[in-house]
C-alpha positions, -999 to +999 in steps of 0.1 A: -799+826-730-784+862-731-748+866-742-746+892-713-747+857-685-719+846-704-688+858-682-668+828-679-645+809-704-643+771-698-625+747-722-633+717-732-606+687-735-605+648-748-583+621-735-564+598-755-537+573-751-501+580-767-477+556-771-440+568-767-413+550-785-403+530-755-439+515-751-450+539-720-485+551-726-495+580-715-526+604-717-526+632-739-552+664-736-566+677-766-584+712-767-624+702-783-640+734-778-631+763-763-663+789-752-680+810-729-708+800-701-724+813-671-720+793-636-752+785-624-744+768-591-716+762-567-713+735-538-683+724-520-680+693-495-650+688-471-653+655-453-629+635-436-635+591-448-609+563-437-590+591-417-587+612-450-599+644-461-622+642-489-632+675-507-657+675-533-667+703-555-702+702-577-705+731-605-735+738-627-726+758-659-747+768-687-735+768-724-747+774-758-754+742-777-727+725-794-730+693-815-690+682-799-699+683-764-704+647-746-702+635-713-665+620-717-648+653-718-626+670-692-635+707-682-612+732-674-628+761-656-610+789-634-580+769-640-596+735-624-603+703-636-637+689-639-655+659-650-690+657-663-714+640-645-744+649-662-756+669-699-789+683-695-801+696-729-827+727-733-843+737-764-862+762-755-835+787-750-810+764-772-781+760-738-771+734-721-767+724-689-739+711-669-732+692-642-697+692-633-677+674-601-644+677-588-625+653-566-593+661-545-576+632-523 
């Protein structure tokens, strides 16, 4: 992987449950790991189900490896949320890759 495909910055962020002092729980974001990748791919889908609009969004990013990353982390990238639906790992040019999705109701 050459640093020069590396143009974007995407974090990476765990969810946890918080506990306020009047027993509401909420979820709280903390930053994991913040670095720089390269977006491999970029699909969008707008459909309309049960008389709704649907939009879906599918992202493939490359990073370097990192021993932190997992598939229950949230991805902020370009200032949108993403989920990770897939870790694909490569040694041969020590990246990985990322399969990312992005629902809107």
């Amino acid at each position: 992987m050459k640093a020069g495909n590396l143009t974007d910055i995407i974090e990476f962020y765990s969810l946890s449950d918080v506990k306020s002092a009047s027993g509401a729980i909420t979820k709280n974001k903390t930053l994991v790991l913040k670095s720089r990748c390269q977006v491999v791919s970029n699909t969008g889908k707008n459909t309309i189900q049960n008389k709704e609009d649907y939009n879906t969004n599918f992202l493939e990013v490359k990073v370097r490896t990192n021993p932190l990353l997992n598939d229950g982390l949230i991805v902020v990238l370009r200032g949108k949320t993403y989920k990770i639906e897939n870790l694909f790992f490569n040694r041969k040019d020590n990246s990985i890759s990322i399969s990312l999705k992005k629902e809107d109701k």
